[in-house]
DSSP file (Angstrom, degrees, kcal/mol; ACC not computed):
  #  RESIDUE AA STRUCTURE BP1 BP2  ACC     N-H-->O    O-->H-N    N-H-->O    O-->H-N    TCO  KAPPA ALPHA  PHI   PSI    X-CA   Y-CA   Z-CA
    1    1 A X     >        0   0    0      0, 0.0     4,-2.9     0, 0.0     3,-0.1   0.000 360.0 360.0 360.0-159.0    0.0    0.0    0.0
    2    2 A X  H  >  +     0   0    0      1,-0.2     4,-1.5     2,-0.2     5,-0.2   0.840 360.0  56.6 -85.0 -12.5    1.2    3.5    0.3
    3    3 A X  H  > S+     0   0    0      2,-0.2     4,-2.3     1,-0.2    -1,-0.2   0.905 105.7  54.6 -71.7 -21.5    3.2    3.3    3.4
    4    4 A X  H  > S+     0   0    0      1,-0.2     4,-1.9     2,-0.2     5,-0.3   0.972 110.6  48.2 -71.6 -50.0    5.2    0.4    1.5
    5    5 A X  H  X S+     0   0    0     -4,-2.9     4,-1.1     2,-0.2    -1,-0.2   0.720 108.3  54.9 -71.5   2.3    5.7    3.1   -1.4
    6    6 A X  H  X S+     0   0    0     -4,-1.5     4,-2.6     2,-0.2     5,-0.3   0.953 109.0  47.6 -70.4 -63.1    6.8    5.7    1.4
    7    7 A X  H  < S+     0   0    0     -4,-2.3    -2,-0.2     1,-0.2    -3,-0.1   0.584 112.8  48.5 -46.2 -22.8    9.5    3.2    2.6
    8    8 A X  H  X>S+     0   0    0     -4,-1.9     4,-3.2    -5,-0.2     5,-0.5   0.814 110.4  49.0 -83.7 -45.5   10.6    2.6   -0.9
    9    9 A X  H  X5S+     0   0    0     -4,-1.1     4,-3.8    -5,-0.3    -2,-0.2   0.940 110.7  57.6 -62.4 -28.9   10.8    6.2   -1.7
   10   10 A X  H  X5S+     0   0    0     -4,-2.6     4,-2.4     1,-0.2    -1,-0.3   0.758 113.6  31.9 -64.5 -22.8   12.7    6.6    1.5
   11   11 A X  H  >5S+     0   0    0     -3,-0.4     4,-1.9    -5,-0.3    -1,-0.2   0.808 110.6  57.4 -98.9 -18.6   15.3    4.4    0.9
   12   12 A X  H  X5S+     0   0    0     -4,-3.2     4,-2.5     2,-0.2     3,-0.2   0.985 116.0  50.2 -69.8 -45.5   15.6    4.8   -2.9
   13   13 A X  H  X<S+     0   0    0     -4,-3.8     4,-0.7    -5,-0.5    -2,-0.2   0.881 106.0  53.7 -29.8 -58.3   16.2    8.9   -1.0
   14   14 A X  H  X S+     0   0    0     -4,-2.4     4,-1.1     2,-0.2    -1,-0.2   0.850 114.2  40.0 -64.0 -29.0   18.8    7.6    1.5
   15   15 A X  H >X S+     0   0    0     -4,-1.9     3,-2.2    -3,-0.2     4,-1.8   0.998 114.9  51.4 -74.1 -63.6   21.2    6.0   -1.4
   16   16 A X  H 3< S+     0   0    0     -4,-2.5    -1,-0.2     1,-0.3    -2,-0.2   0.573 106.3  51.3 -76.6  -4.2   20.6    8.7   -3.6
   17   17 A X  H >< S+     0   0    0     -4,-0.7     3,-0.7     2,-0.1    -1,-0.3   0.909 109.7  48.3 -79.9 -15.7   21.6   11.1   -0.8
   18   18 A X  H << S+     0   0    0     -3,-2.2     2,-0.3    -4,-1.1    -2,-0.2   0.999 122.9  47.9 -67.7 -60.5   25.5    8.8    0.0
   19   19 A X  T 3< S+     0   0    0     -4,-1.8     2,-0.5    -5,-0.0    -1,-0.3   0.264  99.8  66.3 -92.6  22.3   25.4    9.4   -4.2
   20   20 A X    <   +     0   0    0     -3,-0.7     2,-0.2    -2,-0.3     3,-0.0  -0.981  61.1 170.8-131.3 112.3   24.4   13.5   -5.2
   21   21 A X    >   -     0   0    0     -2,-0.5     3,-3.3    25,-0.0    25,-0.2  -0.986  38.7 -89.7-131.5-172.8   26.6   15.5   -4.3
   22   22 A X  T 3  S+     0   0    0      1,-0.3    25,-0.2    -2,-0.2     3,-0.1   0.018 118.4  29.0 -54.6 152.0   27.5   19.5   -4.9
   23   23 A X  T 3  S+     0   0    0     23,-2.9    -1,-0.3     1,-0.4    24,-0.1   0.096  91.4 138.8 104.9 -19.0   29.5   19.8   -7.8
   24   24 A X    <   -     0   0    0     -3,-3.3    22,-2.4    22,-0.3     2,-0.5  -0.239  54.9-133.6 -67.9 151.9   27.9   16.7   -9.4
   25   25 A X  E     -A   45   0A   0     78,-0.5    78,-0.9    20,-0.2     2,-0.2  -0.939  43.8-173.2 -88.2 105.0   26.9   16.8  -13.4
   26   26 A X  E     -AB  44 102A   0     18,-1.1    18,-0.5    -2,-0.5     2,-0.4  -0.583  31.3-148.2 -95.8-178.6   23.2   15.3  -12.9
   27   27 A X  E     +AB  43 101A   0     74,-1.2    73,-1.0    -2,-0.2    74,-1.0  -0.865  32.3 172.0-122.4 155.8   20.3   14.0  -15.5
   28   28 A X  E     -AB  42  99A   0     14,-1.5    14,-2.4    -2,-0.4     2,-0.6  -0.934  27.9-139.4-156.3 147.1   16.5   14.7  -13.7
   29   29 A X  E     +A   41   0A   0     69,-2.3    12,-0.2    -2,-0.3     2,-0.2  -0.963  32.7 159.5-125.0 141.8   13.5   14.4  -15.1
   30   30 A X        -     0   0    0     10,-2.6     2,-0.4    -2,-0.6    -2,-0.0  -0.973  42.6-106.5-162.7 136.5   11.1   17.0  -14.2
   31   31 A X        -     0   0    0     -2,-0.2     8,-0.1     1,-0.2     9,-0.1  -0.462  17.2-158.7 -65.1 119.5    7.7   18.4  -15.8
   32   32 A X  S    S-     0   0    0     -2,-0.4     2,-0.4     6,-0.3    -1,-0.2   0.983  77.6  -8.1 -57.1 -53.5    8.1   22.0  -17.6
   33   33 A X  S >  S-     0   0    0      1,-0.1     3,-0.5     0, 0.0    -1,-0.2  -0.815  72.9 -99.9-131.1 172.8    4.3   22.4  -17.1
   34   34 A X  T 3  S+     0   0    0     -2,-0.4    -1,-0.1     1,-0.2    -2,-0.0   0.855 115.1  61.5 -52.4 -25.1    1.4   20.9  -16.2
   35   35 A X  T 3  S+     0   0    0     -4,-0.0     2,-0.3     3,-0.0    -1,-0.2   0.588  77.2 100.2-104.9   0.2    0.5   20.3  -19.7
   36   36 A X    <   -     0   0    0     -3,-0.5     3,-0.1     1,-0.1    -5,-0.0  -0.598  51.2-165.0 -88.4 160.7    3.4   18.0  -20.7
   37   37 A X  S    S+     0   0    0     -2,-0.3     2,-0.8     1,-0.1    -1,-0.1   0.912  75.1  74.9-101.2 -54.6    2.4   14.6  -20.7
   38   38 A X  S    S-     0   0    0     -3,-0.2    -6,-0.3    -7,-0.0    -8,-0.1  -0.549  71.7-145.6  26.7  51.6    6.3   14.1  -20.7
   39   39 A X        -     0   0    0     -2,-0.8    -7,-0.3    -8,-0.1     2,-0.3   0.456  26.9-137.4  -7.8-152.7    8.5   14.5  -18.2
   40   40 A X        -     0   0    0    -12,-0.1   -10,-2.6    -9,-0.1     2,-1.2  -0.604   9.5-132.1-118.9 139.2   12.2   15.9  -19.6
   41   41 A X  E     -A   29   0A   0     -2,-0.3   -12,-0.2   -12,-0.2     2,-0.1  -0.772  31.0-171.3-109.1 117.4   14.9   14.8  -18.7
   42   42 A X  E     -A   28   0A   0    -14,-2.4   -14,-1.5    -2,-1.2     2,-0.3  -0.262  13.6-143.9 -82.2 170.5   17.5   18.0  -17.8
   43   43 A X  E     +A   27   0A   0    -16,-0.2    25,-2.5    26,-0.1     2,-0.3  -0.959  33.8 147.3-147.4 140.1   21.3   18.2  -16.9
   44   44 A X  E     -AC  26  67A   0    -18,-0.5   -18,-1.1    -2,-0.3     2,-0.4  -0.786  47.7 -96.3-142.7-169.8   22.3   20.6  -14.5
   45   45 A X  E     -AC  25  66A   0     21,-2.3    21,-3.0    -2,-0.3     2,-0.8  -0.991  38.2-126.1-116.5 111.4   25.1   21.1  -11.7
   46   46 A X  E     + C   0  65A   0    -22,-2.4   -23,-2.9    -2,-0.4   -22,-0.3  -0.370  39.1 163.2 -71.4 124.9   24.0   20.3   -8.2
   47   47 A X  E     +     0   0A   0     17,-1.4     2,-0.5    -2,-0.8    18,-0.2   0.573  62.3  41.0-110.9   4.2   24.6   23.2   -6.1
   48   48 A X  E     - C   0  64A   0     16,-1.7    16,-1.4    36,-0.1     2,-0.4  -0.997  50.0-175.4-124.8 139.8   22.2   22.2   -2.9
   49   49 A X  E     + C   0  63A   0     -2,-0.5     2,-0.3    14,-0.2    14,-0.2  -0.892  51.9  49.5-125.9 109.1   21.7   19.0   -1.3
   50   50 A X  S    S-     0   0    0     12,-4.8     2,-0.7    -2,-0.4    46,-0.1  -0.957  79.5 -28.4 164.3-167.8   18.9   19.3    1.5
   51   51 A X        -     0   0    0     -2,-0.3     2,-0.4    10,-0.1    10,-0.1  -0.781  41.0-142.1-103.5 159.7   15.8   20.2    2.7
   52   52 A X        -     0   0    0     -2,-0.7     2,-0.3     8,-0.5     6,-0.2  -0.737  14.2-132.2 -58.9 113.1   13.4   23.2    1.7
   53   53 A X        +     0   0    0     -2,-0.4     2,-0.3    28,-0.1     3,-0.1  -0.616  46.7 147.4 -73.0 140.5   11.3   25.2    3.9
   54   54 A X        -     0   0    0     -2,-0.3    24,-0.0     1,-0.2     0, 0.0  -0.901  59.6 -71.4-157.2 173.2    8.2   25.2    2.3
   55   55 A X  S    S+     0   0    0     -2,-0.3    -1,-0.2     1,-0.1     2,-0.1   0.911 122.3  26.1 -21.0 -82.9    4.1   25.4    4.1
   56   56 A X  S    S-     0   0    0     -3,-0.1     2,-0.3     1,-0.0     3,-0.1  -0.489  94.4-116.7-104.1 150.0    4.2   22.3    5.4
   57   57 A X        +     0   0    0      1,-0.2    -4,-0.1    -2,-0.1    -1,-0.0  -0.727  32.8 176.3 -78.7 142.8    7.8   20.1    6.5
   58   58 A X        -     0   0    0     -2,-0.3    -1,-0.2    -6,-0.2     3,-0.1   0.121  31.4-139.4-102.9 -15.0    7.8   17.4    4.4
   59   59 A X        +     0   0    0     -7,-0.2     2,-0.1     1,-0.2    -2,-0.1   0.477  54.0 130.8  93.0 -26.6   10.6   16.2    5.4
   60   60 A X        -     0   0    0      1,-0.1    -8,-0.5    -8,-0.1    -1,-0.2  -0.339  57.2-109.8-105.9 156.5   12.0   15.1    1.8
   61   61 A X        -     0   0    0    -10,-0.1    35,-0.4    -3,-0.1     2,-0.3  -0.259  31.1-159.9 -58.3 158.0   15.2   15.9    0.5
   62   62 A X        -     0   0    0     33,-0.3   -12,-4.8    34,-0.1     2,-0.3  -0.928  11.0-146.0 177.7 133.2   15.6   18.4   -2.4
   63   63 A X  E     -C   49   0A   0     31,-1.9     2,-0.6    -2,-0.3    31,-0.3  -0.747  17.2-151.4-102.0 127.1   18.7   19.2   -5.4
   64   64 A X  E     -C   48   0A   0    -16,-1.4   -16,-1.7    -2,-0.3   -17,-1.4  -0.990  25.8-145.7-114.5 125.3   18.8   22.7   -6.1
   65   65 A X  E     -C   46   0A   0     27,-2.1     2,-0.6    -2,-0.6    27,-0.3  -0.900  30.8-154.7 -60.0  94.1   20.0   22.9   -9.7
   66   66 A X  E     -C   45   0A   0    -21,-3.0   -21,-2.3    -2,-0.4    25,-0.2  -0.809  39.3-147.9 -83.0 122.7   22.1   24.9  -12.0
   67   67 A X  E     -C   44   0A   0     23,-4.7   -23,-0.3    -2,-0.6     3,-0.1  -0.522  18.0-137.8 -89.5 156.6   20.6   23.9  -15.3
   68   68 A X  S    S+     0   0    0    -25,-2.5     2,-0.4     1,-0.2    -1,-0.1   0.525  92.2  40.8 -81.6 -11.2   22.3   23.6  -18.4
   69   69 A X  S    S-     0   0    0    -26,-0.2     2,-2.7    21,-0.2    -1,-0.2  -0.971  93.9-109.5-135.1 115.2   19.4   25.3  -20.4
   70   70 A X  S    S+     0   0    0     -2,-0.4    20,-0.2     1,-0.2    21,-0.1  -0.032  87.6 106.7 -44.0  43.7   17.5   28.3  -19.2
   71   71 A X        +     0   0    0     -2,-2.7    19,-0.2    19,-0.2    -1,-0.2  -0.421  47.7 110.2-112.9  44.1   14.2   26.4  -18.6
   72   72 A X        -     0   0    0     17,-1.2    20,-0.2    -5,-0.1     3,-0.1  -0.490  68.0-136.0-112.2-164.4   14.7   26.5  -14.5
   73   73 A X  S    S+     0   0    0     18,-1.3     2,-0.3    -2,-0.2    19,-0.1   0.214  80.5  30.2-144.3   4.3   11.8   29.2  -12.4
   74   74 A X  B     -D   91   0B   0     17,-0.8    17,-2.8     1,-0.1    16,-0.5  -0.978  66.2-128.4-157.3-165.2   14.9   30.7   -9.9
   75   75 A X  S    S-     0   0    0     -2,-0.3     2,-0.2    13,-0.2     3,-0.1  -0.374  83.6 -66.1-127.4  63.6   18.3   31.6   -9.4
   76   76 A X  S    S+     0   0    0      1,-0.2     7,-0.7     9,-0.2     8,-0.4   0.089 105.3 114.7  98.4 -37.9   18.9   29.8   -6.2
   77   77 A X  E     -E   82   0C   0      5,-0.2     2,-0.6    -2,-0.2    -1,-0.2  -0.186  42.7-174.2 -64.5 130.3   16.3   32.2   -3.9
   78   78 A X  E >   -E   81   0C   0      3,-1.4     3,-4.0     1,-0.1     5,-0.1  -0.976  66.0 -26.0-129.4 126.6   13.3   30.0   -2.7
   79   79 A X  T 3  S-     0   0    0     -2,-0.6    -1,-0.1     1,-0.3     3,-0.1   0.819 128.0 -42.7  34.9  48.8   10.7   32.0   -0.9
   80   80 A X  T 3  S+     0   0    0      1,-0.1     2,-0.4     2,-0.0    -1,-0.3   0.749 121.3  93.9  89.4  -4.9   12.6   34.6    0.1
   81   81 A X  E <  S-E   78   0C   0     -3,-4.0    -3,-1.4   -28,-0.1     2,-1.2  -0.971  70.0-111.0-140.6 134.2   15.6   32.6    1.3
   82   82 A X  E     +E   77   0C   0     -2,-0.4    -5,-0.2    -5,-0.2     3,-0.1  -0.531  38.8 154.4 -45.5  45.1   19.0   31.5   -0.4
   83   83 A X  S    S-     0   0    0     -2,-1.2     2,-0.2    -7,-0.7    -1,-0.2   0.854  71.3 -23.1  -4.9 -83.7   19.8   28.1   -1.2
   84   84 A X        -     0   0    0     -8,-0.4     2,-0.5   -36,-0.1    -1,-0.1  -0.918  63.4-122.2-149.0 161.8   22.2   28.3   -4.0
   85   85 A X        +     0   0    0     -2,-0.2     2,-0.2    -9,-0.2    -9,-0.2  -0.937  38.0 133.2-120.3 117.6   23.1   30.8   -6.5
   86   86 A X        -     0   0    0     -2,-0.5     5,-0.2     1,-0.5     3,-0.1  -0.857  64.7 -54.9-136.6-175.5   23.2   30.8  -10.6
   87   87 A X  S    S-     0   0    0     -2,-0.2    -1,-0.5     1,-0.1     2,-0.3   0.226  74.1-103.1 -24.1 166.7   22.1   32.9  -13.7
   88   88 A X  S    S+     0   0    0      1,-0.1   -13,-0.2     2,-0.1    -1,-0.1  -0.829 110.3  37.2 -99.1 155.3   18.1   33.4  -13.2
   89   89 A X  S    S+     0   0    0    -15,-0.3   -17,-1.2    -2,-0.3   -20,-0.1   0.428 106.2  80.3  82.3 -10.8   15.9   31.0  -15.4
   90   90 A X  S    S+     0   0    0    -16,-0.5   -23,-4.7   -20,-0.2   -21,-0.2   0.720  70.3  95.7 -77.9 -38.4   18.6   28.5  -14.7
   91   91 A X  B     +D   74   0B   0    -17,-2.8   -18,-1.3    -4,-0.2   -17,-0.8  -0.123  42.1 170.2 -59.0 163.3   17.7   27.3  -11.1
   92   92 A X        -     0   0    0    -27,-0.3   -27,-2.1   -20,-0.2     2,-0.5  -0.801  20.3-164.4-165.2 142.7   15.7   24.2  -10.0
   93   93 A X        +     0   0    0    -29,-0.3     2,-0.2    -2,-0.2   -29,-0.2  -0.960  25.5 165.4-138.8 111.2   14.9   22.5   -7.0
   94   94 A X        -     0   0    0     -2,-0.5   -31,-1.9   -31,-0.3     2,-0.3  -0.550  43.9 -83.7 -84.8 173.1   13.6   19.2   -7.5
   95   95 A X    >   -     0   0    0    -33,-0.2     3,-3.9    -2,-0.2     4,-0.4  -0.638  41.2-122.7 -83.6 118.0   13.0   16.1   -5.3
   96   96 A X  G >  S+     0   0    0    -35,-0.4     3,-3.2    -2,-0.3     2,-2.1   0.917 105.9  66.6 -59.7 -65.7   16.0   14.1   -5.0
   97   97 A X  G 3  S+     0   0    0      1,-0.3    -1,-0.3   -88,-0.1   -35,-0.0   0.505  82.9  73.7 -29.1  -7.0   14.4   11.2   -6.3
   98   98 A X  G <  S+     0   0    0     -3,-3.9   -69,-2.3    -2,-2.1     2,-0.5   0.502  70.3 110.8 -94.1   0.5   14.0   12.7   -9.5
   99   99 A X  E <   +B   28   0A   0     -3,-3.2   -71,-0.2    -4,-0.4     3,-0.1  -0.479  42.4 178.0 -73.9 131.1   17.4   12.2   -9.9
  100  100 A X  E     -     0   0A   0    -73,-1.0     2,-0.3    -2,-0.5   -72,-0.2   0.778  58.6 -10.3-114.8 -10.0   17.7    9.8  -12.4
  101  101 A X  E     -B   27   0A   0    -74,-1.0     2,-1.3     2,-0.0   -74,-1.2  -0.930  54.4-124.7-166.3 156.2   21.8    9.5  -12.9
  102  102 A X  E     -B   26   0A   0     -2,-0.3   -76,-0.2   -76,-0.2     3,-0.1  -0.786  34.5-140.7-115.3 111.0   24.8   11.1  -11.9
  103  103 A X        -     0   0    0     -2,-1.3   -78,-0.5   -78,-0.9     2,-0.3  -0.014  21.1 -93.7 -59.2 159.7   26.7   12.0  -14.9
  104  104 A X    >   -     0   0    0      1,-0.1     3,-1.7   -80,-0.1    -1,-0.1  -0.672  32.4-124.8 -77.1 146.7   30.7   11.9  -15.4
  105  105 A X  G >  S+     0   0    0     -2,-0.3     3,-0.5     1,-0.2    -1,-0.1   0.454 103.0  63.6 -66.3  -8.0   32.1   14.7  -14.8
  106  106 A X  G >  S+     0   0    0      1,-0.2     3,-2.5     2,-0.1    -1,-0.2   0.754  81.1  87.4 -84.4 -12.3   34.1   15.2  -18.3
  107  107 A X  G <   +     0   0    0     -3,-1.7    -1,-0.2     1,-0.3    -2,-0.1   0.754  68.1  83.7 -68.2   4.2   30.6   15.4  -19.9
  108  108 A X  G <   +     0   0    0     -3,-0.5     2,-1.2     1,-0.1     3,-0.3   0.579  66.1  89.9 -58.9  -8.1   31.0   19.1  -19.0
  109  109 A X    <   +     0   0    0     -3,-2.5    -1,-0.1     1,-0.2     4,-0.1  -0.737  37.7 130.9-108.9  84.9   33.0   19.7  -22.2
  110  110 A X        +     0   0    0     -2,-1.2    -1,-0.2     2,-0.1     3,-0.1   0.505  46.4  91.0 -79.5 -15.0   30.4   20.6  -24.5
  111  111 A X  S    S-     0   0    0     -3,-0.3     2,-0.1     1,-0.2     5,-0.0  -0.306  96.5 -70.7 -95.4 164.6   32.1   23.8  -25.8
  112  112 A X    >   -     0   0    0      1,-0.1     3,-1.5     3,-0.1    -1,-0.2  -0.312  45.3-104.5 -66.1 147.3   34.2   23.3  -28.7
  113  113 A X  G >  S+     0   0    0      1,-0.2     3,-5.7     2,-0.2    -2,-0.1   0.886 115.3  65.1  -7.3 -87.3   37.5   21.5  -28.6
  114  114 A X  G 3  S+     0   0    0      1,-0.3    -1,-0.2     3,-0.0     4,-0.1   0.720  86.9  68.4 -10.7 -48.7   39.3   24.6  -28.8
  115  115 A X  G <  S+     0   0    0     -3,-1.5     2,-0.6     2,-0.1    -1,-0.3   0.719  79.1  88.7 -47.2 -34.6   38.1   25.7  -25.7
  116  116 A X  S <  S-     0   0    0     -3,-5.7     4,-0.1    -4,-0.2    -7,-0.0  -0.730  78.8-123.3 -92.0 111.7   40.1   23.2  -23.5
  117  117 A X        -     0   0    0     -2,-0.6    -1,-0.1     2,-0.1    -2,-0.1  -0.017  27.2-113.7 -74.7 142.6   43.5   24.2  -22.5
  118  118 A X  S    S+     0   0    0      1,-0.1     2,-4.7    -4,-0.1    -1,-0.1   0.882  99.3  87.8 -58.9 -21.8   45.7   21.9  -23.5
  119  119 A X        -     0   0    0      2,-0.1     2,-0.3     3,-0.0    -1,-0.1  -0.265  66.3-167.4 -82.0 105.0   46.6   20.9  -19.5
  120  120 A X        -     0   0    0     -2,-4.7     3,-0.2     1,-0.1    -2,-0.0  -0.677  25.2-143.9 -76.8 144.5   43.9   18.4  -19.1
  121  121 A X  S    S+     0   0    0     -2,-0.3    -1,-0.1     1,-0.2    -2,-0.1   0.401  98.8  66.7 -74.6   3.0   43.3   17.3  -15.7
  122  122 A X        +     0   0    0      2,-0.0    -1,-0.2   -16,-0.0    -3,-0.0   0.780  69.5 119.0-112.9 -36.4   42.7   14.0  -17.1
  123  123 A X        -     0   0    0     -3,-0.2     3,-0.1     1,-0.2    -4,-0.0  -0.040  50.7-154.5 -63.4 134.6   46.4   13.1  -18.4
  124  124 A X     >  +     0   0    0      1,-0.2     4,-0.7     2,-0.1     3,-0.2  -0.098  67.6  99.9-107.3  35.2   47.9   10.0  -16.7
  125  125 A X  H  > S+     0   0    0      1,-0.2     4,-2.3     2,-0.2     3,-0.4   0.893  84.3  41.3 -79.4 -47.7   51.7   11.3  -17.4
  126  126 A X  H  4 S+     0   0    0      1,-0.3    -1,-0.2     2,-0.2    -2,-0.1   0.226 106.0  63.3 -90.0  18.4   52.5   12.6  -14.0
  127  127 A X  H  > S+     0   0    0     -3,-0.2     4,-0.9     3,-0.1    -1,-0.3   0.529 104.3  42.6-109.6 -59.1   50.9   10.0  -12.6
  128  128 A X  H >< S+     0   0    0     -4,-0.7     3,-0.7    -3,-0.4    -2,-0.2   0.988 109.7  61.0 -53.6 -61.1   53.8    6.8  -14.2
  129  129 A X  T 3< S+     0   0    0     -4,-2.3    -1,-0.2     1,-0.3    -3,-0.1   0.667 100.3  56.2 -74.0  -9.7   56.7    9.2  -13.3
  130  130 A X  T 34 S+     0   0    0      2,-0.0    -1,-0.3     0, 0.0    -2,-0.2   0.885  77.5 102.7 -62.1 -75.4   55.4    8.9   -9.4
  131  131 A X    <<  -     0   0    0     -4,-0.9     2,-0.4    -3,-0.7    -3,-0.0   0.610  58.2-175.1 -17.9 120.8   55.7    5.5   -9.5
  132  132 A X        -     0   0    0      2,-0.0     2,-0.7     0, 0.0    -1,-0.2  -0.992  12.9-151.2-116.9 135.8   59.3    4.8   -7.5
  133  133 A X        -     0   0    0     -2,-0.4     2,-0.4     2,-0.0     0, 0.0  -0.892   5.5-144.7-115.5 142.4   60.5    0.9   -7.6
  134  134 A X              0   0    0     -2,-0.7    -2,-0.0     1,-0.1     0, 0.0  -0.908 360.0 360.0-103.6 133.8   62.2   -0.1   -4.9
  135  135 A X              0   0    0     -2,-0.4    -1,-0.1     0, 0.0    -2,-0.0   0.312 360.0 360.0-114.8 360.0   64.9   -2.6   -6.0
C-alpha cells in the first residue's frame, strides 16, 4: 500500500543522498508544465543537497540545480531565502528522487575543442613518473 511506497521512496532517498553530491553533473526528469504529458529529462550542476522550507515540512530531500538550459523558475532564492546561486531561469529544486543518474564529470565539455587548455586534468603522465620501484 502506500506506506510500502513511502518506505521505498525513503530508501531509494537515503542512497541517492551517500550518491548527489555539490558539484555533481546530474540527469533529472522534471515536468516543464502541467500540460506536458512528458517528463524531460534535464542536466544541470547540483549546487544544494537538502531540505526546503516550504508550508508544510515534508521532510524530503531536495537538489537545487544549475541547469544547463535556461528552462529553471529561480536563481537559487526560494521564498525569500538562499539556497544556491546561478544565472536566473537556470535554477531548480527538484525532489532528489527525481534524480535519475549522476553524470561523469568530463561530460562538462560541451564547448568546442578549442576551448580546452591543452593541461587536461585527465592526463595520466605525471601519474607513471610517481611511480618509485624499490629494488
Amino acid at each position: 500500500g502506500l506506506s510500502g511506497y513511502r518506505e521505498e521512496m525513503d530508501s531509494r532517498e537515503t542512497m541517492l543522498t551517500q550518491q548527489v553530491a555539490i558539484g555533481q553533473r546530474v540527469l533529472v526528469r522534471m515536468k516543464k508544465s502541467e500540460f506536458d504529458l512528458e517528463p524531460q529529462k534535464l542536466t544541470g550542476i547540483v549546487r544544494y543537497v537538502g531540505k526546503i522550507d516550504s508550508e508544510f515540512v515534508d521532510n524530503r530531500i531536495y537538489v537545487g540545480l544549475k541547469l544547463d538550459e535556461a528552462v529553471g523558475d529561480t536563481d537559487g532564492l526560494i521564498k525569500g531565502k538562499r539556497y544556491f546561486t546561478c544565472p536566473s531561469k537556470h535554477g531548480k529544486v527538484v525532489r532528489i528522487t527525481n534524480v535519475i543518474a549522476v553524470l561523469p564529470s568530463k561530460s562538462v565539455f560541451y564547448k568546442p575543442v578549442q576551448n580546452i587548455s591543452k593541461r587536461s586534468p585527465y592526463t595520466t603522465t605525471q601519474q607513471k613518473s610517481a611511480t618509485i620501484r624499490v629494488t
